[in-house]
mmJSON file of the N, C-alpha and C atoms, coordinates in Angstrom:
{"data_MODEL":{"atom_site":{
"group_PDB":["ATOM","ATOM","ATOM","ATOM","ATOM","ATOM","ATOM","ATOM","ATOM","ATOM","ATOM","ATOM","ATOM","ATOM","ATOM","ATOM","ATOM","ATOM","ATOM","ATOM","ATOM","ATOM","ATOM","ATOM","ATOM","ATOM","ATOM","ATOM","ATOM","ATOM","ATOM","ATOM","ATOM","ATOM","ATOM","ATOM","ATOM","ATOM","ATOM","ATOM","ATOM","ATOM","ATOM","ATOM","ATOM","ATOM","ATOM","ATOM","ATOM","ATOM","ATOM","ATOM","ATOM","ATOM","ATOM","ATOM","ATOM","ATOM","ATOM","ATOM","ATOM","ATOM","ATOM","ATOM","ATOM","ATOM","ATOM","ATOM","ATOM","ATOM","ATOM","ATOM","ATOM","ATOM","ATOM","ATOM","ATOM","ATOM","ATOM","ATOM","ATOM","ATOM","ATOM","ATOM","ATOM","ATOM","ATOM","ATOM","ATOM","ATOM","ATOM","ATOM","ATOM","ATOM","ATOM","ATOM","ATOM","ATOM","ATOM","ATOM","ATOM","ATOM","ATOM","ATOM","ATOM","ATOM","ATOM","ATOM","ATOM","ATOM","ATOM","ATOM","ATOM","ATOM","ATOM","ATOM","ATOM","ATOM","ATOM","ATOM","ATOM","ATOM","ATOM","ATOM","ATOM","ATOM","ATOM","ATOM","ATOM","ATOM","ATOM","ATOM","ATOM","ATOM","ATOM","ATOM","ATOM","ATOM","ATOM","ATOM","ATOM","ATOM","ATOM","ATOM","ATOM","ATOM","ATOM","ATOM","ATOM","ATOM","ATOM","ATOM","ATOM","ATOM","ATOM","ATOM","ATOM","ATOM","ATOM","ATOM","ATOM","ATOM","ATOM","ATOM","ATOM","ATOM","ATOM","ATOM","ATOM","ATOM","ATOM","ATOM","ATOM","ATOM","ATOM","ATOM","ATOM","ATOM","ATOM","ATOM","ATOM","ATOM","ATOM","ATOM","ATOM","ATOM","ATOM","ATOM","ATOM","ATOM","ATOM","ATOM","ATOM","ATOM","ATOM","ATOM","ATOM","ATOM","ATOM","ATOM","ATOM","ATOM","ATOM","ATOM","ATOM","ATOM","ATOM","ATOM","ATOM","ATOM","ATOM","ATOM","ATOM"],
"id":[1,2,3,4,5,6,7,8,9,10,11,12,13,14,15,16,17,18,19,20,21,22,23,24,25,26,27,28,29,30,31,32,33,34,35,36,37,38,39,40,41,42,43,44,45,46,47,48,49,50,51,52,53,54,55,56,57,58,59,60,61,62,63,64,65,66,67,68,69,70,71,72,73,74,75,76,77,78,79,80,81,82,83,84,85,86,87,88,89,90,91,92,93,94,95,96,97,98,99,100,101,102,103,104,105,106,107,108,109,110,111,112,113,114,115,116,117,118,119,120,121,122,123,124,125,126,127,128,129,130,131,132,133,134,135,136,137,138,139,140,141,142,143,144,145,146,147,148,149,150,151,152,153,154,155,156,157,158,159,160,161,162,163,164,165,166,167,168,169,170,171,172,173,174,175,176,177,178,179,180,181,182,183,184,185,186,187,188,189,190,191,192,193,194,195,196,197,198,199,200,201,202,203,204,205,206,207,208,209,210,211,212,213],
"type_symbol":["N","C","C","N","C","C","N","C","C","N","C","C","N","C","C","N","C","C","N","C","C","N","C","C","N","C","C","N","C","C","N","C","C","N","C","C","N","C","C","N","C","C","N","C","C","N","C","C","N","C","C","N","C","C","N","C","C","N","C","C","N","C","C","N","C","C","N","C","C","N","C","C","N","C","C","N","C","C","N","C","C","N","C","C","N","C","C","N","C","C","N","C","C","N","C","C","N","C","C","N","C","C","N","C","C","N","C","C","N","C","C","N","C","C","N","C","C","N","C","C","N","C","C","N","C","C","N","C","C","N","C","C","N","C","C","N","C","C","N","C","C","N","C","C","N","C","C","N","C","C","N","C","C","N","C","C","N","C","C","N","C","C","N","C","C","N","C","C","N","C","C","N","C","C","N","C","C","N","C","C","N","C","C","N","C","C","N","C","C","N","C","C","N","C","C","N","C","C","N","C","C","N","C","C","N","C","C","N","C","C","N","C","C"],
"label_atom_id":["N","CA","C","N","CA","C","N","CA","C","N","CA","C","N","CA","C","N","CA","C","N","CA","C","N","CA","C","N","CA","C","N","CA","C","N","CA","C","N","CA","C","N","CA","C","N","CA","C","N","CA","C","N","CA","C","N","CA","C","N","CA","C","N","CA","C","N","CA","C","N","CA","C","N","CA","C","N","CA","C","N","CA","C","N","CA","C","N","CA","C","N","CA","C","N","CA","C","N","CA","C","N","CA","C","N","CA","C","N","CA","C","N","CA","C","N","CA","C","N","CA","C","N","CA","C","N","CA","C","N","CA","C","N","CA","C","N","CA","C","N","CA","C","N","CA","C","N","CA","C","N","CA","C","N","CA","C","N","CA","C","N","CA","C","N","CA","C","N","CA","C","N","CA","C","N","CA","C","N","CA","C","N","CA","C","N","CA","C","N","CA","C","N","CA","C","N","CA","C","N","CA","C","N","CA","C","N","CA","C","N","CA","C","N","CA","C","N","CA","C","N","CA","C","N","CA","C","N","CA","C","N","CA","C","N","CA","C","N","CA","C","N","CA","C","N","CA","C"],
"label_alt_id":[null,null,null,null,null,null,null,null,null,null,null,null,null,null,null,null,null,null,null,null,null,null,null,null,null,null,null,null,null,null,null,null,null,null,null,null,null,null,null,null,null,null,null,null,null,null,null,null,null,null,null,null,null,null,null,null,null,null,null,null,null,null,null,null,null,null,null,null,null,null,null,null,null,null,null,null,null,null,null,null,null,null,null,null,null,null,null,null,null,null,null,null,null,null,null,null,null,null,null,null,null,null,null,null,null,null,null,null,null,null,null,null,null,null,null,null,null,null,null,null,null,null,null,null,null,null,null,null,null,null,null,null,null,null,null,null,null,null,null,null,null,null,null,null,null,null,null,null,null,null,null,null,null,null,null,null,null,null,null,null,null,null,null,null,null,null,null,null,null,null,null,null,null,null,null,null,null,null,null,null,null,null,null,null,null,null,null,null,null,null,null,null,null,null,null,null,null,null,null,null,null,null,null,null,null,null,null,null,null,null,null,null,null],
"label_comp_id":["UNK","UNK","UNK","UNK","UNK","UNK","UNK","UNK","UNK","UNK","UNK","UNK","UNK","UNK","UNK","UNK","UNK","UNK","UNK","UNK","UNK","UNK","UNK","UNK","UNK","UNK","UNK","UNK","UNK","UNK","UNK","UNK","UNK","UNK","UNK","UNK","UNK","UNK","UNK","UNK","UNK","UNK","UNK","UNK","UNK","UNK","UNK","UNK","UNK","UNK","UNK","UNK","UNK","UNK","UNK","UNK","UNK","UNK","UNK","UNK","UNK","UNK","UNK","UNK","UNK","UNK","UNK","UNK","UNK","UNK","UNK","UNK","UNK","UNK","UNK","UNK","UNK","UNK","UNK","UNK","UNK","UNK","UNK","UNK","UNK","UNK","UNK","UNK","UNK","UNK","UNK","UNK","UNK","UNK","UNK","UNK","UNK","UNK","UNK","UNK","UNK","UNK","UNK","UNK","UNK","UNK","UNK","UNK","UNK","UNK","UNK","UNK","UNK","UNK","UNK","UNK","UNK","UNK","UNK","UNK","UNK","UNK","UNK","UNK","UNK","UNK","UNK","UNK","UNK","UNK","UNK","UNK","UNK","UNK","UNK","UNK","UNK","UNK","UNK","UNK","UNK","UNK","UNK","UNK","UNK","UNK","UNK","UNK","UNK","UNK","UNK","UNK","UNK","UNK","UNK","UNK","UNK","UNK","UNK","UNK","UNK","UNK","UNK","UNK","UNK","UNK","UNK","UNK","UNK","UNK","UNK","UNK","UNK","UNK","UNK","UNK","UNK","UNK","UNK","UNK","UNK","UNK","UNK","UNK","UNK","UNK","UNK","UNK","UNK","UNK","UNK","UNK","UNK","UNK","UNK","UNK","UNK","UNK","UNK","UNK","UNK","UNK","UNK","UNK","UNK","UNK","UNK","UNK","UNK","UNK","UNK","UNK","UNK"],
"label_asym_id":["A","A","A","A","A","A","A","A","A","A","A","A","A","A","A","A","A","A","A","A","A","A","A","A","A","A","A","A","A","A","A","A","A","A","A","A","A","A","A","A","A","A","A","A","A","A","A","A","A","A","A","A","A","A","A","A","A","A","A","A","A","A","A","A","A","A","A","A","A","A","A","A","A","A","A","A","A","A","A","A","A","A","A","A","A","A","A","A","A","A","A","A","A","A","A","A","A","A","A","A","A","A","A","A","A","A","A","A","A","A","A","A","A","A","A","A","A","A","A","A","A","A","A","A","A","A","A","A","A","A","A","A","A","A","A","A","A","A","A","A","A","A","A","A","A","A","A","A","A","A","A","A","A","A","A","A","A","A","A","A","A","A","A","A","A","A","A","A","A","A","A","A","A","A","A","A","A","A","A","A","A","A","A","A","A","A","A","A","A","A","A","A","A","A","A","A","A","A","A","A","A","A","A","A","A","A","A","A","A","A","A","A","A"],
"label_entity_id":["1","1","1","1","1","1","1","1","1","1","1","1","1","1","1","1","1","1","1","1","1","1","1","1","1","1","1","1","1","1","1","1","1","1","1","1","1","1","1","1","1","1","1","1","1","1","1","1","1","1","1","1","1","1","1","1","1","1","1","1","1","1","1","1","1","1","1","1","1","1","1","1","1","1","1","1","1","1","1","1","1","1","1","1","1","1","1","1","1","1","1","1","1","1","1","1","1","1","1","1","1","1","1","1","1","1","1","1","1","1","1","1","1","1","1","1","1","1","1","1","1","1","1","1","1","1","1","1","1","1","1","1","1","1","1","1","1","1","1","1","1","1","1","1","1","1","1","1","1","1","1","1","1","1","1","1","1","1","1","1","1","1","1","1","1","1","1","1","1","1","1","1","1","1","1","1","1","1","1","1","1","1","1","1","1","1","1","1","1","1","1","1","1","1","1","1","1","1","1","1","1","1","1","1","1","1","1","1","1","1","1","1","1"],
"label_seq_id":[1,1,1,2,2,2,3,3,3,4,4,4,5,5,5,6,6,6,7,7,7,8,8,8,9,9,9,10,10,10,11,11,11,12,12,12,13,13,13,14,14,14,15,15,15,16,16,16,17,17,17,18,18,18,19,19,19,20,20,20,21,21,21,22,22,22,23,23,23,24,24,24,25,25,25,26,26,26,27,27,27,28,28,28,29,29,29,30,30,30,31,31,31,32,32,32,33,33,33,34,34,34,35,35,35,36,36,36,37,37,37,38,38,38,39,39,39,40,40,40,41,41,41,42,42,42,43,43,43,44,44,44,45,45,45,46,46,46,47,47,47,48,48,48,49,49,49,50,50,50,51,51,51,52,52,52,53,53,53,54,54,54,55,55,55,56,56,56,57,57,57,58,58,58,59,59,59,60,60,60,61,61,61,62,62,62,63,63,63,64,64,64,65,65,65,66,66,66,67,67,67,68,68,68,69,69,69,70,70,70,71,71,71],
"pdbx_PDB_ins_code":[null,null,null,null,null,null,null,null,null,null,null,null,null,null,null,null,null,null,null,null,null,null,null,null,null,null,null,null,null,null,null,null,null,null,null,null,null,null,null,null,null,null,null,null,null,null,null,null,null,null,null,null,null,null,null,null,null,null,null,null,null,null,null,null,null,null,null,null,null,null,null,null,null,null,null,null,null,null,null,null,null,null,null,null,null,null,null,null,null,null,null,null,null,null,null,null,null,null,null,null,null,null,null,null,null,null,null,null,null,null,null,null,null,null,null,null,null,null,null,null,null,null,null,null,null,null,null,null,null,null,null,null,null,null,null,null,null,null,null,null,null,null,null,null,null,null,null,null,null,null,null,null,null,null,null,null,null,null,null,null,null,null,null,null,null,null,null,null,null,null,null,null,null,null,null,null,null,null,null,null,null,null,null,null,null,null,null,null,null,null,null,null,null,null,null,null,null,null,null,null,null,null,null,null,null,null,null,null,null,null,null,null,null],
"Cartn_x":[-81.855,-81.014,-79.579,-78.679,-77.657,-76.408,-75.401,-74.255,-73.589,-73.242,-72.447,-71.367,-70.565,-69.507,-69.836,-71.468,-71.586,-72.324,-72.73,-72.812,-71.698,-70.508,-69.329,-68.83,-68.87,-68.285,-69.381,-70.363,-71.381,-71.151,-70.576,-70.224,-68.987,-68.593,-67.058,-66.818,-67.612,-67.888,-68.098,-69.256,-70.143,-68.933,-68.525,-67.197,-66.11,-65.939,-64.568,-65.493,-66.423,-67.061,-66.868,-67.584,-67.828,-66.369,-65.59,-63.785,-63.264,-63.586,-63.158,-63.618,-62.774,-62.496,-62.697,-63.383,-63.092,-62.964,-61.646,-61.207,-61.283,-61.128,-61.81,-60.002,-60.245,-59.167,-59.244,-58.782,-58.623,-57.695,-58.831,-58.486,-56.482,-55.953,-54.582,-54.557,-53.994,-53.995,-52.611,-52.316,-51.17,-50.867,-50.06,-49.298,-49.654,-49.689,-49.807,-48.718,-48.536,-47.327,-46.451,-47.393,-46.939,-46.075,-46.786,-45.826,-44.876,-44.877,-43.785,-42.437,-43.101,-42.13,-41.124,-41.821,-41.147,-40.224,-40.841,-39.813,-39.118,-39.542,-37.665,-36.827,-37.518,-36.411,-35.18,-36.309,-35.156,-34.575,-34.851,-33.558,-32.591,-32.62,-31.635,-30.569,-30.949,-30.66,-29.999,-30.424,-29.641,-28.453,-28.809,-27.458,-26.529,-26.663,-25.836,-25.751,-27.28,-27.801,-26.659,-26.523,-25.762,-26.888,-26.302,-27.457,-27.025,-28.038,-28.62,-28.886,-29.639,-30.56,-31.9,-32.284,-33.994,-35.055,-34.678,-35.784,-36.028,-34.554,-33.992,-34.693,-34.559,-35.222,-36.535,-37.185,-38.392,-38.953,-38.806,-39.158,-38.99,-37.682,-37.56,-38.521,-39.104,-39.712,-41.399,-41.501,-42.929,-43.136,-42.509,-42.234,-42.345,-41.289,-41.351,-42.853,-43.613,-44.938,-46.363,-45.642,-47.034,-46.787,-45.722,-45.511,-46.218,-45.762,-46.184,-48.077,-48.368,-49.857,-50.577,-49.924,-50.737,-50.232,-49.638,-49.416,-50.696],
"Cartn_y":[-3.027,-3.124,-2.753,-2.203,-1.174,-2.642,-2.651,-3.327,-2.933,-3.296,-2.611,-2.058,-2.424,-1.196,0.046,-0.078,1.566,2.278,1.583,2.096,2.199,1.635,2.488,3.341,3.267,4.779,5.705,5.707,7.146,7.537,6.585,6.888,7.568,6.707,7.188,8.836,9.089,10.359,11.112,10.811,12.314,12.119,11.746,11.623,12.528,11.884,13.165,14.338,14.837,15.754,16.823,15.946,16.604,17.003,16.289,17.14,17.963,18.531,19.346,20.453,21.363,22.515,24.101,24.78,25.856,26.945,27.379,28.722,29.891,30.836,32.439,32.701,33.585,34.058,35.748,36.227,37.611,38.364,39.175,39.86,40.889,40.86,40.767,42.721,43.415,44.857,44.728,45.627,46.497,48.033,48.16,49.697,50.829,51.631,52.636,52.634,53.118,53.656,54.823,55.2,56.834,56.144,55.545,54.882,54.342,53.152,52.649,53.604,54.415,55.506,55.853,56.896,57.535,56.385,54.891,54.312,53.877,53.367,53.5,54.609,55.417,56.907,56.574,56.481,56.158,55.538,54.257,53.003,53.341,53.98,54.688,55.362,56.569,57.345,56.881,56.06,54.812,54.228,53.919,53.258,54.033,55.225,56.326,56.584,56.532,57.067,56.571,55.292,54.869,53.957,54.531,54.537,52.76,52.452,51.351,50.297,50.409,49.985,50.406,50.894,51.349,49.927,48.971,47.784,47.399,46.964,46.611,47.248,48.598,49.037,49.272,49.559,49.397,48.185,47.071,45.655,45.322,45.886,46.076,46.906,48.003,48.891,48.649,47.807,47.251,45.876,45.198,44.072,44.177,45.275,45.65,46.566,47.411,47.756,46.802,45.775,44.664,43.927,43.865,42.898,43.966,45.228,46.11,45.92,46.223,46.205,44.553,43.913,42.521,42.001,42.574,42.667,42.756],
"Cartn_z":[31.51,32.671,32.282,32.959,32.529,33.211,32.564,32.998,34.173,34.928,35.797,35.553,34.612,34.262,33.917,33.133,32.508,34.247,35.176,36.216,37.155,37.147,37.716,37.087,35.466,35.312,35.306,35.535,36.073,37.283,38.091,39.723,39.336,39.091,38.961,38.226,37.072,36.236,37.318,38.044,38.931,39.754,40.565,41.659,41.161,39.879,39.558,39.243,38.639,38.734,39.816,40.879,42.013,42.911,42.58,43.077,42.082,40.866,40.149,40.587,41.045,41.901,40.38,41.491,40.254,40.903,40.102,40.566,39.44,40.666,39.263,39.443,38.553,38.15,37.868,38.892,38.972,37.103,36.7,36.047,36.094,35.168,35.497,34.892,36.191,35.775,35.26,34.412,33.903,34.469,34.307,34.717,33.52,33.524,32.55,31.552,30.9,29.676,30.672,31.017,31.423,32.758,33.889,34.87,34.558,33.643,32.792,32.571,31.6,31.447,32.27,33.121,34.551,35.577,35.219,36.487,35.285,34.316,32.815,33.21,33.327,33.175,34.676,35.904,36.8,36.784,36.592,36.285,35.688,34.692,33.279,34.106,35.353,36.001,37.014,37.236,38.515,38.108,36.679,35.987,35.432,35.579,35.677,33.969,33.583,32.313,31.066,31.293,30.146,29.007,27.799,26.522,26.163,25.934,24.843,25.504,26.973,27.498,27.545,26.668,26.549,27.172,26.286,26.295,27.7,27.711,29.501,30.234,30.179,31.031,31.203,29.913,30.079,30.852,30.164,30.712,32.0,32.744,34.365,35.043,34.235,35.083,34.697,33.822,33.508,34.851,34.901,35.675,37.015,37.457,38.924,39.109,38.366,38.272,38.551,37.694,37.648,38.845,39.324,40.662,41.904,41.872,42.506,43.332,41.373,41.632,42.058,42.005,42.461,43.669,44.661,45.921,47.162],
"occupancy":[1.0,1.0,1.0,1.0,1.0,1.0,1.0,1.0,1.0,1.0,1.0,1.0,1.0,1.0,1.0,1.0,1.0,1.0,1.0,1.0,1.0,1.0,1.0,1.0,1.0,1.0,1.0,1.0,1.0,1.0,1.0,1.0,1.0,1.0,1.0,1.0,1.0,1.0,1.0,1.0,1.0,1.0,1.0,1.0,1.0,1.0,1.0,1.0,1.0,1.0,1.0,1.0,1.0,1.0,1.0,1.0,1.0,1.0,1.0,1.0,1.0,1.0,1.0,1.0,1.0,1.0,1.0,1.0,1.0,1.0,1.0,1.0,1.0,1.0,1.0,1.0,1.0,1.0,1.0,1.0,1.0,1.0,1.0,1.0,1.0,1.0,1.0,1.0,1.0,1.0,1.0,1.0,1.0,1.0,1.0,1.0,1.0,1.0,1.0,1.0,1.0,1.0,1.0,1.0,1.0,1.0,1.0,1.0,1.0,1.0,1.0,1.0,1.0,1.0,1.0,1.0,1.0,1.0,1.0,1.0,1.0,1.0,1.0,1.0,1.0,1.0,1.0,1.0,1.0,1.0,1.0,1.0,1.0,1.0,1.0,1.0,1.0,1.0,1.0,1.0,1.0,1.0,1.0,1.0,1.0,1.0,1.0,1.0,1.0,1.0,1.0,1.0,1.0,1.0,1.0,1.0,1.0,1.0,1.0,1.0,1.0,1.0,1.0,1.0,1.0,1.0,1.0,1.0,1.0,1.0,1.0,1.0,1.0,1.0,1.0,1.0,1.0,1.0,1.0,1.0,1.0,1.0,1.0,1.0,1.0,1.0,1.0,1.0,1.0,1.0,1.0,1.0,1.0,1.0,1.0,1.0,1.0,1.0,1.0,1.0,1.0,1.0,1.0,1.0,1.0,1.0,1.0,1.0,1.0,1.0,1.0,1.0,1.0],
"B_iso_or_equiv":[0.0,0.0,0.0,0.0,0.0,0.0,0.0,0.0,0.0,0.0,0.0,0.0,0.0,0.0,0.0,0.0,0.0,0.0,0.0,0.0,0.0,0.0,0.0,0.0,0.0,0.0,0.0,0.0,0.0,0.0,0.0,0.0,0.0,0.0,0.0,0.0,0.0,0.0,0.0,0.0,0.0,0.0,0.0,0.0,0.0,0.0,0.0,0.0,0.0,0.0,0.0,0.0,0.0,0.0,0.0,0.0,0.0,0.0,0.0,0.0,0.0,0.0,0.0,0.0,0.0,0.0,0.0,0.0,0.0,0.0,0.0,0.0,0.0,0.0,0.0,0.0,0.0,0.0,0.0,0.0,0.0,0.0,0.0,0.0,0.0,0.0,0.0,0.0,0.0,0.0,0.0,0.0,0.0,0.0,0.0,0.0,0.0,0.0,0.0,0.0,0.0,0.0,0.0,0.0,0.0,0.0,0.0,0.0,0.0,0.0,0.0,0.0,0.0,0.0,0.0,0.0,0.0,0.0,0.0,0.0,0.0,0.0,0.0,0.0,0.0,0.0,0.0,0.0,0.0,0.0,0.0,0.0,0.0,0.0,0.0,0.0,0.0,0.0,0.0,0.0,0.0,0.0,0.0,0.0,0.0,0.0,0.0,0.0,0.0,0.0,0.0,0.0,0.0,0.0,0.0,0.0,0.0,0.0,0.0,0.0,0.0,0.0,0.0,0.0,0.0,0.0,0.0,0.0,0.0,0.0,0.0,0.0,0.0,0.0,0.0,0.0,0.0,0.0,0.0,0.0,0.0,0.0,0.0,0.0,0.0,0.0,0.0,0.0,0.0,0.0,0.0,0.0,0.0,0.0,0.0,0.0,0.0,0.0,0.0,0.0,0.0,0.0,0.0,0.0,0.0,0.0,0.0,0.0,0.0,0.0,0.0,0.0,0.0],
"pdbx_formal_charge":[null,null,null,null,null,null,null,null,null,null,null,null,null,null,null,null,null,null,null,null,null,null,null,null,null,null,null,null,null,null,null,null,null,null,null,null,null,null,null,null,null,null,null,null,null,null,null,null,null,null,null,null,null,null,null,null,null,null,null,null,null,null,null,null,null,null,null,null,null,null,null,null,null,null,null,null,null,null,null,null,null,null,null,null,null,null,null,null,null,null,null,null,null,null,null,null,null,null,null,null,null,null,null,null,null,null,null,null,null,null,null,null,null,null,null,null,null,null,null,null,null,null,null,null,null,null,null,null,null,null,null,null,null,null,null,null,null,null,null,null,null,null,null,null,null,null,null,null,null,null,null,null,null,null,null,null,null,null,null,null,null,null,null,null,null,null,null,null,null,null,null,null,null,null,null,null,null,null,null,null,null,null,null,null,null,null,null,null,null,null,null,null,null,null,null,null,null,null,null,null,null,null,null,null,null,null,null,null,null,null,null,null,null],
"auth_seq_id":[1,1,1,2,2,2,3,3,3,4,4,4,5,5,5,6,6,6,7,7,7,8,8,8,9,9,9,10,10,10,11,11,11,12,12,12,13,13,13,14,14,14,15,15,15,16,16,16,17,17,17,18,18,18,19,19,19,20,20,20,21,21,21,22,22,22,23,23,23,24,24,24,25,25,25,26,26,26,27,27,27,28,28,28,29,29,29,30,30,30,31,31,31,32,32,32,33,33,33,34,34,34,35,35,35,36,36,36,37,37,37,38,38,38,39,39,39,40,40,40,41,41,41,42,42,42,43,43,43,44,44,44,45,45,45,46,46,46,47,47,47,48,48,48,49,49,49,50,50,50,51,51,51,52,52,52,53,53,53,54,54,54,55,55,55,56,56,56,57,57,57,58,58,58,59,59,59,60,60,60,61,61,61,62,62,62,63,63,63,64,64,64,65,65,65,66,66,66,67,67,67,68,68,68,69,69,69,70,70,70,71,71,71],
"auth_comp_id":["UNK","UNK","UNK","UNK","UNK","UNK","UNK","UNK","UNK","UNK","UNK","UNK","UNK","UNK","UNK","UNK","UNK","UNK","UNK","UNK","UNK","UNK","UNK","UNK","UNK","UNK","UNK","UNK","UNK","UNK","UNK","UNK","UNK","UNK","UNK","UNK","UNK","UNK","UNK","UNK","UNK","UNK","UNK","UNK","UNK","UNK","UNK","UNK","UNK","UNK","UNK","UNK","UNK","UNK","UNK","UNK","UNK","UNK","UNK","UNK","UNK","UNK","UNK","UNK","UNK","UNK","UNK","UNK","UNK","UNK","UNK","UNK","UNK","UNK","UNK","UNK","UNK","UNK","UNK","UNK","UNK","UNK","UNK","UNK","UNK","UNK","UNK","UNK","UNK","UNK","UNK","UNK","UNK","UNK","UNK","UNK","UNK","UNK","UNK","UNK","UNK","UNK","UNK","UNK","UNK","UNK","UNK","UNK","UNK","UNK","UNK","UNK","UNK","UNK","UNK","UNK","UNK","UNK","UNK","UNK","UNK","UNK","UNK","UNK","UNK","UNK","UNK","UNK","UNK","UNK","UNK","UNK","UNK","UNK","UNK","UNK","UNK","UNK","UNK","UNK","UNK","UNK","UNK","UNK","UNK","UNK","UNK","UNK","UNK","UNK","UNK","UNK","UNK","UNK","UNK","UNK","UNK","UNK","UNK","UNK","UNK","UNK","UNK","UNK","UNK","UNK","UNK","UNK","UNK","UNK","UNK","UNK","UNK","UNK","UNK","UNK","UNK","UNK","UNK","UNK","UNK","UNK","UNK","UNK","UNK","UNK","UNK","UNK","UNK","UNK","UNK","UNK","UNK","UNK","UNK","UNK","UNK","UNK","UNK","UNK","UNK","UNK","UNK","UNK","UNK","UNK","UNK","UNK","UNK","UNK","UNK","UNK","UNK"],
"auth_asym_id":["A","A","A","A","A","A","A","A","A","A","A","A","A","A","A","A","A","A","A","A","A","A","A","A","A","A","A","A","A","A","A","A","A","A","A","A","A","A","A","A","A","A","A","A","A","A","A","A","A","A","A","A","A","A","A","A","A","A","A","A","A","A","A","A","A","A","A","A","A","A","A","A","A","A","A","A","A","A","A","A","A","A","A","A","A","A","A","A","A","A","A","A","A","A","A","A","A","A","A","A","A","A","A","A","A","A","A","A","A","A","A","A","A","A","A","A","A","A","A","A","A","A","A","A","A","A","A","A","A","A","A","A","A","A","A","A","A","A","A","A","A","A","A","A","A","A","A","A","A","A","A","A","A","A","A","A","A","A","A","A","A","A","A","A","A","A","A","A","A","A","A","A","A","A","A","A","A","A","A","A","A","A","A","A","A","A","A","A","A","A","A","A","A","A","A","A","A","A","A","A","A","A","A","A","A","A","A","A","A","A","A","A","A"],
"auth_atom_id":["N","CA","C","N","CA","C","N","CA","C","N","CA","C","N","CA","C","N","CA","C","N","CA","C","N","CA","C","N","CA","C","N","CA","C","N","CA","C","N","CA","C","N","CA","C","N","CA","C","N","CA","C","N","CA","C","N","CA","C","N","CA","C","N","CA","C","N","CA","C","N","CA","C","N","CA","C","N","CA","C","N","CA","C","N","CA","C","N","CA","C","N","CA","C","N","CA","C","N","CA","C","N","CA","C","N","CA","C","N","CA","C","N","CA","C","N","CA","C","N","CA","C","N","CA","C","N","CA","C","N","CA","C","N","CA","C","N","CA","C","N","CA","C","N","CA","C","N","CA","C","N","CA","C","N","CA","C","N","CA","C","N","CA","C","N","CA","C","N","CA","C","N","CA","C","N","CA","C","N","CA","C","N","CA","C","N","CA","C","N","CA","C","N","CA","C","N","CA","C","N","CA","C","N","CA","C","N","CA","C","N","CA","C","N","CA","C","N","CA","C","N","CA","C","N","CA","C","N","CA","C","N","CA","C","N","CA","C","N","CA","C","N","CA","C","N","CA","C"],
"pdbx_PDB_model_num":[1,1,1,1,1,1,1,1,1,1,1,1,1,1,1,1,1,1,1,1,1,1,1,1,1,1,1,1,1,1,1,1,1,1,1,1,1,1,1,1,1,1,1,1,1,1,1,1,1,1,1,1,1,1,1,1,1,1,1,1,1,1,1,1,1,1,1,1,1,1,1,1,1,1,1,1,1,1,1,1,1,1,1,1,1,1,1,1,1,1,1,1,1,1,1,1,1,1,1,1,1,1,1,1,1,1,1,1,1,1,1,1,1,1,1,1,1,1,1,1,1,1,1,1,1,1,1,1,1,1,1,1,1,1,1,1,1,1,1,1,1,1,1,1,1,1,1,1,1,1,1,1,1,1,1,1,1,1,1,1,1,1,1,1,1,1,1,1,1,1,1,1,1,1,1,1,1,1,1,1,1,1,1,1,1,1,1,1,1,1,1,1,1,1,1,1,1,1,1,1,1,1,1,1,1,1,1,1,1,1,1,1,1]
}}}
């Protein structure tokens, strides 16, 4: 014969069980290199092509890409 505590926490177990929710999780796309590229280049061009923002810009134009595609 089982105690009643180890039979509330089996209730209690399957209960939280049964509210644990499961979600998928959409695979996360990236932008190309090559897209990357081309919207770096404009930003550069926008900023009126002043040097030793490479990263910056890359990283802005990777960012605004990935936001793009998951719209």
């Amino acid at each position: 014969m089982r105690s009643n505590k180890a039979v509330k926490e089996r209730i209690i177990g399957r209960k939280l069980e049964s509210q644990t929710k499961v979600r998928t999780v959409s695979p996360v796309r990236h932008p190309s290199d090559d897209e990357v590229r081309r919207r770096a280049f404009e930003i550069h061009v926008e900023r009126g092509g002043i040097r030793g923002y490479d990263l910056d810009d890359w990283l802005e134009a990777e960012k605004e890409l990935t936001q793009k595609m998951h719209r």
